[in-house]
C-alpha angles and dihedrals in degrees: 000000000000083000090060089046093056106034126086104189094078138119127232127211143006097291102057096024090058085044098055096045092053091047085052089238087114110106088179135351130211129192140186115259093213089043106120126288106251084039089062087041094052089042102045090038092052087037090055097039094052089037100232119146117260126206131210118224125187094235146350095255096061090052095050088052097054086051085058093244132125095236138067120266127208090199150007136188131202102223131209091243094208091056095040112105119161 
């Protein structure tokens, strides 16, 4: 998760993560161990089919610190800056 810490081009959240993974811009992908259920489904099931690493992380909260923001986060992606267009 120090990656994720460091990094800026990065994407918060279920909506843009799962975007980005699907748009093959995802280098790796973490997700919160106690996000919803059918949010870790979506998330692992479009990780393995577009074959990008996932990594597990203890809560949310701890995710969305890493991210540098004030709420929690289900998920997170670390992005290829130069493919990400929003």
């Amino acid at each position: 998760m120090s990656q994720l810490k460091k990094r800026q081009t990065r994407v918060v959240g279920f909506k843009e993560t799962l975007k980005a993974i699907k748009a093959g811009q995802a280098l790796k992908v973490y997700l919160a161990e106690d996000a919803d259920q059918p949010i870790k489904n979506q998330i692992r099931e479009a990780a393995k089919e577009n074959k990008i690493p996932l990594e597990m992380v203890e809560r949310k909260t701890y995710l969305g610190e890493a991210c540098g923001i004030d709420v929690g986060s289900a998920t997170a992606a670390l992005i290829d800056k130069n493919d990400f267009s929003k």
